[in-house]
C-alpha positions in Angstrom: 25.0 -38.6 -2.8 23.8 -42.0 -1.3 24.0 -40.4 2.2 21.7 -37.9 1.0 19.6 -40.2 -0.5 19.3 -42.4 2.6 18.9 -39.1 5.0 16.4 -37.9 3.0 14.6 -41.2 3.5 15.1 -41.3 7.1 13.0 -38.3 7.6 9.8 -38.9 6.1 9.9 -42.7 6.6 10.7 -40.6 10.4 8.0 -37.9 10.2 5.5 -41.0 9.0 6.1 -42.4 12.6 5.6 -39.9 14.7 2.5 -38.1 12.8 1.0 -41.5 13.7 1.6 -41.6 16.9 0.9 -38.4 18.2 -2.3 -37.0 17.8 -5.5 -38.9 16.0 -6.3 -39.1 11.8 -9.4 -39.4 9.9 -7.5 -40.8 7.3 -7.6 -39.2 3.9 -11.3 -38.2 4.5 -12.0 -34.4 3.4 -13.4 -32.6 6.8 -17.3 -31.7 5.9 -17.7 -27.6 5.8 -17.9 -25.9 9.5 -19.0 -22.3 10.7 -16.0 -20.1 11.1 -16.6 -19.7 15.1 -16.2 -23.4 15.8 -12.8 -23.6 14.8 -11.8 -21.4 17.8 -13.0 -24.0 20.2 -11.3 -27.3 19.9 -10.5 -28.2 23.2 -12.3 -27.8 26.3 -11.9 -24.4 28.2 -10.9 -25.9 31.4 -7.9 -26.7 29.6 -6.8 -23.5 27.4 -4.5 -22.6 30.5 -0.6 -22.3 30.5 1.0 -22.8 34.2 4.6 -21.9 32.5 6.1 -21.6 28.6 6.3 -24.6 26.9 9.9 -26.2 25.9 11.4 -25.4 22.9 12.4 -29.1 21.2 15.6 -29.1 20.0 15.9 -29.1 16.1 15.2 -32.6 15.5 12.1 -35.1 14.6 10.8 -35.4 18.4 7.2 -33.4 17.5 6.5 -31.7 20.7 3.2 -33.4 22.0 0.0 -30.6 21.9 -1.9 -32.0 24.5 -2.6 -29.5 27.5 -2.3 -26.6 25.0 -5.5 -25.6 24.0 -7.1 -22.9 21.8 -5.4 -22.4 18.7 -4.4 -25.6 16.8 -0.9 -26.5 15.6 0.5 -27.4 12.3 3.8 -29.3 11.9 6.0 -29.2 9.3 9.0 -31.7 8.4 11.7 -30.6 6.0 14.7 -31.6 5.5 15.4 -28.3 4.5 14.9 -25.3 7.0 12.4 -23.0 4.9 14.1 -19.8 6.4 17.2 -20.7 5.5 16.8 -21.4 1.4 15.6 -18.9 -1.4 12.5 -17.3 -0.9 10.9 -18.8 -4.0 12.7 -22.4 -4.0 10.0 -24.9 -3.3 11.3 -28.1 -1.7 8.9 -30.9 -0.4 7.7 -31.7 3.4 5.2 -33.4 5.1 2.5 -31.7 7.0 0.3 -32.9 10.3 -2.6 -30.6 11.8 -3.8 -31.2 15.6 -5.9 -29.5 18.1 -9.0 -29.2 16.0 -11.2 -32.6 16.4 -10.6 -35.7 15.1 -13.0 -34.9 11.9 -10.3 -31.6 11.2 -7.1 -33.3 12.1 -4.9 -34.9 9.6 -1.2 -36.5 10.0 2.0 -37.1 7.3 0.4 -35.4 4.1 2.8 -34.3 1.1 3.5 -30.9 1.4 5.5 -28.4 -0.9 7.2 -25.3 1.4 8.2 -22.0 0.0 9.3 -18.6 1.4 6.7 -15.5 0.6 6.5 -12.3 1.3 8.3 -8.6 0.7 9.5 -6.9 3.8 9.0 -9.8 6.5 11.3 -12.0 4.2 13.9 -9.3 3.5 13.9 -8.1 7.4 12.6 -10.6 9.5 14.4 -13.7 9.2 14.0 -15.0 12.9 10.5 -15.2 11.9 9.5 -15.5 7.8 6.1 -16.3 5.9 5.9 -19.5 4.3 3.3 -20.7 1.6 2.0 -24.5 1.4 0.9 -26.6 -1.6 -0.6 -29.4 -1.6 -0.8 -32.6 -3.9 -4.3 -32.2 -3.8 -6.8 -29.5 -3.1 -8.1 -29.8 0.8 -10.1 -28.7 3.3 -7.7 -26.9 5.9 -9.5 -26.2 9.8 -13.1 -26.7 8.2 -13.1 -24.3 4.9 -15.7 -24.4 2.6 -14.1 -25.0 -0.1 -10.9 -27.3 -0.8 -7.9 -25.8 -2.2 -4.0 -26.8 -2.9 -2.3 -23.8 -1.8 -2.4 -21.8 1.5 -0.1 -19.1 3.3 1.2 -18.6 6.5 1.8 -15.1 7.8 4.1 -14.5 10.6 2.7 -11.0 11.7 6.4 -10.3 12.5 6.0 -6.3 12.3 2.8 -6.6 14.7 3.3 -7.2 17.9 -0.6 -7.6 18.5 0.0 -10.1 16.0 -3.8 -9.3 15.3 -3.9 -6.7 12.7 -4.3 -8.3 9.6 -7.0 -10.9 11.0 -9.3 -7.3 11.8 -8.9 -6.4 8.5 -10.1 -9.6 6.8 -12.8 -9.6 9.4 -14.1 -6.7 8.6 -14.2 -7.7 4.9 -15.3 -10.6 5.6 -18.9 -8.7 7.0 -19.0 -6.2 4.3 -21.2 -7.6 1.6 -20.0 -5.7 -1.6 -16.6 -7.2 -1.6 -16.1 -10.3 -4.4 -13.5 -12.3 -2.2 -12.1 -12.4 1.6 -9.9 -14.9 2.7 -10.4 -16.7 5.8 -8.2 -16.3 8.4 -7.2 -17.8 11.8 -4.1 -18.4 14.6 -2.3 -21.9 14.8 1.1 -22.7 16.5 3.8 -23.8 13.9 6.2 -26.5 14.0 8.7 -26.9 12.0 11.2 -30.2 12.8 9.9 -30.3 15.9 10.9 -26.9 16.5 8.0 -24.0 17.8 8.2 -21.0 15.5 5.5 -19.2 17.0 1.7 -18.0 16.6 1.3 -17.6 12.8 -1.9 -16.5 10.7 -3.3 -19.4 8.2 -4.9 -17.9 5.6 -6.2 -18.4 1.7 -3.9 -17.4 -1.1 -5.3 -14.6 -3.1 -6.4 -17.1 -6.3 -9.4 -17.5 -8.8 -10.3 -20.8 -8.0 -13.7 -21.8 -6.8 -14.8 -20.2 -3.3 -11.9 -17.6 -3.5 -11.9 -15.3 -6.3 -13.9 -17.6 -8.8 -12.6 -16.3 -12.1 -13.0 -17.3 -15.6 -10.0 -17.7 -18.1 -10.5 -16.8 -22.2 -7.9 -17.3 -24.8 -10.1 -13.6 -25.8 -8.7 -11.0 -23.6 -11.6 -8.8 -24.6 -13.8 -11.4 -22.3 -11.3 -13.1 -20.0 -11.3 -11.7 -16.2 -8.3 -10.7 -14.7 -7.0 -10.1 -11.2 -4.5 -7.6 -10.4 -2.3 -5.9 -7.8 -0.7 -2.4 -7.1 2.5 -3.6 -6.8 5.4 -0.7 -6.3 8.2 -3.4 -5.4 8.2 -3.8 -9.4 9.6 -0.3 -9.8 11.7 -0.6 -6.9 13.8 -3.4 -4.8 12.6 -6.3 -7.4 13.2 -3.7 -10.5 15.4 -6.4 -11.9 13.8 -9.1 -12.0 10.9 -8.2 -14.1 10.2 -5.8 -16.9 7.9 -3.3 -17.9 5.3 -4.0 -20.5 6.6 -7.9 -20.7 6.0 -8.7 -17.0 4.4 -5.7 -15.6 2.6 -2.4 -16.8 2.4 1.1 -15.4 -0.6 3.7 -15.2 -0.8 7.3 -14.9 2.5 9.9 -15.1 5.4 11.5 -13.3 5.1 11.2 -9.6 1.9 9.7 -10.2 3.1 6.6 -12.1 1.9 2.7 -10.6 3.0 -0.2 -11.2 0.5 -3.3 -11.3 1.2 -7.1 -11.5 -1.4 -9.0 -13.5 -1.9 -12.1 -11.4 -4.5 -13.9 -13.2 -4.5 -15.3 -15.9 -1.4 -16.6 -15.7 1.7 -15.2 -17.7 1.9 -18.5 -20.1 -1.3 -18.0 -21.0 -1.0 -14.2 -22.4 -2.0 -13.4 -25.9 -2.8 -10.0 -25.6 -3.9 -10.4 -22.5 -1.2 -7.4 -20.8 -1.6 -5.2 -23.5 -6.0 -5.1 -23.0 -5.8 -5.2 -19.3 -2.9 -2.1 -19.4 -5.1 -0.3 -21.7 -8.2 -0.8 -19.8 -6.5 0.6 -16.7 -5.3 3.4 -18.3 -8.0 4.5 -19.4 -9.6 4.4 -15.9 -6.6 6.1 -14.3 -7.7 8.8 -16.8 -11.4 8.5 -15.7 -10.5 8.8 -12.4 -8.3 11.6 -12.7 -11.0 13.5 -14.3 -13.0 13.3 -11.6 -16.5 13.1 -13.2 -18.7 10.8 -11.6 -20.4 9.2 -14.7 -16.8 8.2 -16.4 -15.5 7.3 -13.3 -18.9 5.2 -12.9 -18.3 3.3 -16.2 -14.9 1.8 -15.5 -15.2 1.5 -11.5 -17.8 -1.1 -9.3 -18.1 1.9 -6.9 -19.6 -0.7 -4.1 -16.7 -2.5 -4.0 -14.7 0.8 -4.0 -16.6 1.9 -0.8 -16.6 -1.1 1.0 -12.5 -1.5 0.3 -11.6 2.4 1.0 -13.7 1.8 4.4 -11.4 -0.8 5.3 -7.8 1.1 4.1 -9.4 4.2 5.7 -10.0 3.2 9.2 -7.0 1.2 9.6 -5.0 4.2 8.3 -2.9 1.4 6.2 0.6 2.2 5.8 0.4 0.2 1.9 -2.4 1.3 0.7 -1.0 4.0 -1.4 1.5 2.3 -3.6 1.3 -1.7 -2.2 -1.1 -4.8 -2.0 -4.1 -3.2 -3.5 -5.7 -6.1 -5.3 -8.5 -5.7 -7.7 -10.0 -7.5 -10.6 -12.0 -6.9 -14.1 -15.1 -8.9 -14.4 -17.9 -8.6 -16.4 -18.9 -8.6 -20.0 -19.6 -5.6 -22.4 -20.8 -2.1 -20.8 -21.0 -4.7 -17.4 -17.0 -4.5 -17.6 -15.4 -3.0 -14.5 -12.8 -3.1 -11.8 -13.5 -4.4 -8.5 -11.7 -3.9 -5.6 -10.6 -7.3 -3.3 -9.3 -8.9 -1.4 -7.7 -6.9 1.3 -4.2 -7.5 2.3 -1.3 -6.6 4.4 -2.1 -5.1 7.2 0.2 -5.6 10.2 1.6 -1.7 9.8 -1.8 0.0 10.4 -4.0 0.9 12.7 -1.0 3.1 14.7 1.5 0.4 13.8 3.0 3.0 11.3 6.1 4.6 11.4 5.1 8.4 10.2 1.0 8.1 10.2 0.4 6.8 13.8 -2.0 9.3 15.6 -6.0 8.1 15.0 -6.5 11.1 13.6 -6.9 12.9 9.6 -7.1 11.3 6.3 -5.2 8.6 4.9 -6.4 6.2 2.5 -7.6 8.9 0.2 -4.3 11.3 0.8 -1.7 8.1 -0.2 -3.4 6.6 -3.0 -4.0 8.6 -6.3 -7.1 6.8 -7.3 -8.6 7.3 -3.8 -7.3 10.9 -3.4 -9.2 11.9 -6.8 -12.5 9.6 -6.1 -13.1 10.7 -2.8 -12.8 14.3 -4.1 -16.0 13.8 -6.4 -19.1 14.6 -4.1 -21.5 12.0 -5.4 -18.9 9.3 -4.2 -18.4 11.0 -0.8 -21.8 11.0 -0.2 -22.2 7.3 -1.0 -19.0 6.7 1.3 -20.8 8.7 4.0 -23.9 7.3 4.0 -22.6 3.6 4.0 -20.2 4.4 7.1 -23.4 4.9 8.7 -24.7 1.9 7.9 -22.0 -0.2 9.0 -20.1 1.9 12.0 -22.3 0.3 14.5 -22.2 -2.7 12.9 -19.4 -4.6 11.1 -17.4 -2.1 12.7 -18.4 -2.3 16.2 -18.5 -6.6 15.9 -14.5 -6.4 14.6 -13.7 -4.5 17.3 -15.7 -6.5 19.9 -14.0 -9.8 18.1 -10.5 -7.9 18.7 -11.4 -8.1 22.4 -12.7 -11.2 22.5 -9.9 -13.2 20.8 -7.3 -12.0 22.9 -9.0 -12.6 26.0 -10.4 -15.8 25.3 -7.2 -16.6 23.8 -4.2 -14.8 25.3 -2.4 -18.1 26.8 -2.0 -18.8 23.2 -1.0 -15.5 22.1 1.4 -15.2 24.6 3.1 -18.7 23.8 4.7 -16.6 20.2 6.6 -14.4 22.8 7.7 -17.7 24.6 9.7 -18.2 20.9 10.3 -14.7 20.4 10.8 -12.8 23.6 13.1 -9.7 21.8 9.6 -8.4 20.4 7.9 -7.0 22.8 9.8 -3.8 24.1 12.7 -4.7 23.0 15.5 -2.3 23.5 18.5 -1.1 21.5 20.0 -2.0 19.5 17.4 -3.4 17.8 16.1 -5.8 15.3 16.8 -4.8 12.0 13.1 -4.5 11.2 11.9 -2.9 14.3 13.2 0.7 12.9 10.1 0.2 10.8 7.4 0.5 13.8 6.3 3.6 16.1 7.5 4.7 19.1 4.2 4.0 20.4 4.3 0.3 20.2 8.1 -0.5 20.2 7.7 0.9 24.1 4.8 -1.3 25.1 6.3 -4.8 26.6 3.6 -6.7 27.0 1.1 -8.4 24.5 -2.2 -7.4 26.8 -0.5 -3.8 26.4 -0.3 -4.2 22.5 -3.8 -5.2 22.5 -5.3 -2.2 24.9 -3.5 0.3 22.6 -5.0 -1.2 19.6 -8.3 -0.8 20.8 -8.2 2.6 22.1 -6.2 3.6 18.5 -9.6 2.1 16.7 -12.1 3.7 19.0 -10.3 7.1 18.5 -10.4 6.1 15.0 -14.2 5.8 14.3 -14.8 8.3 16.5 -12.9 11.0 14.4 -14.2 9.6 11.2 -17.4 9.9 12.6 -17.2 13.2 13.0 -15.9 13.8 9.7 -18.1 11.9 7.6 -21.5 13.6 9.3 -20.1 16.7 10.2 -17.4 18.2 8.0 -18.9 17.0 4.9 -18.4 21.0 3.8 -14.9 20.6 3.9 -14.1 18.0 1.2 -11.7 20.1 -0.5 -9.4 19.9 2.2 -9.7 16.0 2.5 -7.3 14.7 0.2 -4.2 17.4 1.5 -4.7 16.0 5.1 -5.5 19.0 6.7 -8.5 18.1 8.2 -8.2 18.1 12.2 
């Protein structure tokens, strides 16, 4: 036990050293809000080049010096515990050190708590898992807005453009009838000195201020609530929670969801499941009807529209039973559910196993809600009318950023398949979780490929929904079967 004790000492009194001397601090000063664009552009181009890979550390404190690799930052994280190796939802404590931003962004040997996350990427991909952060105190992480404690880091595992769900919360992000969309962006992870790769930093999906910015009451007549579609309940995690304690389910038969209250929190419940399980019953059964004015009562149909757009063009492989978040705000006849944030989307966009090609409905086939909205006219108009007001827009300016990033930036994309060179084209047998992508991109071997193929898969994309939105609006009654072509 002492040996432990003294080991355990060795580290941070270790990782203290060496997060001072690499790299510069700004002490414990919170980093003042910046424009999203400028974190992209810490270093100075002439050096955001690559002449070979960079070495692999071995496993030990010796923190790989960042200097001479520009564009996206790098986060270091010392354990002594490897964060892949332990439970998924074991937290155990770390220190944390962020370089390549500026001196006024940087930081170096901050308390950290580490934890596994994630569904599939945990279960499948364990040369490469999610991780979430929390910190002793809310901060400022690569020039927020707002402070917070807790942060994620996606490992994009399943995409190998590694760019799919940064899109999506892109394309939120510029869609104006959405409550909350979490920032997003690339660094380079270390872990014990170790590089892990090109991960995406991103918010956690809370109500605290500058994120979802929900209010709590002990009355669960008044309190706000967010919520997910969650099918892992009824299925691989079936027992560890149960139904109408943990959980609740909506709507019947085949047609039965399960959904995870996420906020408030479960300690706090009095009553709380049992209104919130009512209320969505009652608009499954709105919805199901498919009269506009019920559906109109229960439903924020602008934040319907602007979410369905996003699930809809990226043809998201979830959306029907997965990682649908939404929340009730509002007071009185003002009550209803919003849709937000996105999430999860690195199988889409023709990353999907069965639903690949650009091509038919998808979003409004897979989920039931969707299916039976989308089927009511006065909603398909108002879905129609604001593709057209944002298909050369937001639309157009994701798809342009696609381009951009990973041409500006593909020394530092490239650098993940340094770490991880079985992912692109990799050949049989294969990775236990590459079963789970197409054809289409498990052949392409190169990231510049992955990229091209993304890019032609969204302009076929917005060019058939185009098409459909303005031009087979006659056919709606074919639109949720899927035989539109």
């Amino acid at each position: 036990m002492r040996k432990k004790i003294v080991y355990s000492l060795m580290i941070f009194l270790a990782a203290g050293l060496l997060f001072t001397a690499c790299g510069s601090s700004n002490g414990n000063d919170e980093p003042p809000a910046n424009d999203y664009e400028e974190v992209y552009l810490p270093c100075p181009p002439e050096e955001d080049h690559i002449e070979e890979p960079p070495p692999t550390p071995p496993p030990s404190l010796v923190l790989a010096s960042p200097e001479g690799y520009a564009g996206f930052p790098s986060l270091h994280l010392v354990s002594e515990l490897d964060p892949f190796a332990v439970e998924r939802s074991f937290w155990h404590d770390g220190a944390a050190a962020v370089w390549g931003t500026g001196d006024e962004y940087n930081f170096e040997n901050v308390p950290v708590r580490i934890r596994g996350r994630g569904n599939s990427t945990w279960v499948r991909g364990t040369e490469k898992r999610p991780l979430r952060l929390r910190f002793p105190e809310a901060r400022r992480m690569f020039g927020s807005e707002y402070a917070h404690r807790d942060w994620i880091l996606i490992a994009n595992l399943f995409d190998p453009s590694l760019i799919r769900n940064y899109s999506a919360k892109y394309l939120a992000g510029l869609l104006d009838n959405l409550h909350f969309t979490p920032m997003s962006l690339f660094v380079h992870l270390y872990i014990n000195g170790e590089y892990w790769g090109v991960y995406e930093f991103t918010e956690e999906r809370d109500p605290s201020p500058g994120r979802g910015l929900l209010l709590f009451d002990p009355d669960p007549t008044i309190s706000e609530y967010m919520f997910e579609l969650d099918g892992h309940l009824l299925g691989w995690r079936s027992d560890e929670f149960v139904e109408d304690e943990d959980f609740f389910v909506a709507g019947e038969g085949d047609a039965a969801r399960a959904y995870d209250i996420r906020f408030p929190r479960q300690r706090d419940w009095d009553g709380h499941l049992e209104y919130l399980s009512d209320f969505v019953r009652d608009a499954d059964e709105a919805i199901n009807s498919r009269d506009f004015e019920a559906i109109a009562r229960v439903i924020d149909i602008p934040s319907f529209v602007d979410f369905y757009l996003v699930q809809e063009l990226t043809k998201n492989i979830d959306v029907g039973r997965f990682s649908v978040f939404m929340t009730l705000q509002g007071q009185g006849d003002e009550r209803r559910i919003h849709f937000g944030p996105v999430w999860d989307f690195d199988r889409s966009a023709g990353n999907t196993l069965y639903w690949t090609a650009p091509q038919f409905g998808h979003a409004s086939v897979r989920n039931n809600w969707f299916r039976n909205m989308m089927a009511v006219p006065e909603i398909f108009d108002i879905v129609a009318e604001r593709w057209n007001e944002v298909k050369d827009g937001p639309i157009r300016q994701m798809i342009n950023s696609v381009d951009y990033l990973t041409t500006r930036y593909e020394e530092s994309f490239l650098r993940n398949f340094y770490r991880h060179d079985h992912i692109l084209g990799a050949e049989y047998p294969y990775p236990r979780w590459f079963v789970m992508l197409p054809k289409e991109t498990r052949e392409i071997d190169t990231h510049q490929g992955q990229v091209e193929y993304l890019l032609n898969w969204f302009e076929q994309r917005v060019e058939w929904l185009d098409d459909f939105y303005n031009r087979r609006r006659d056919s709606i009654n074919y639109w949720w079967a899927g035989v539109i072509e």
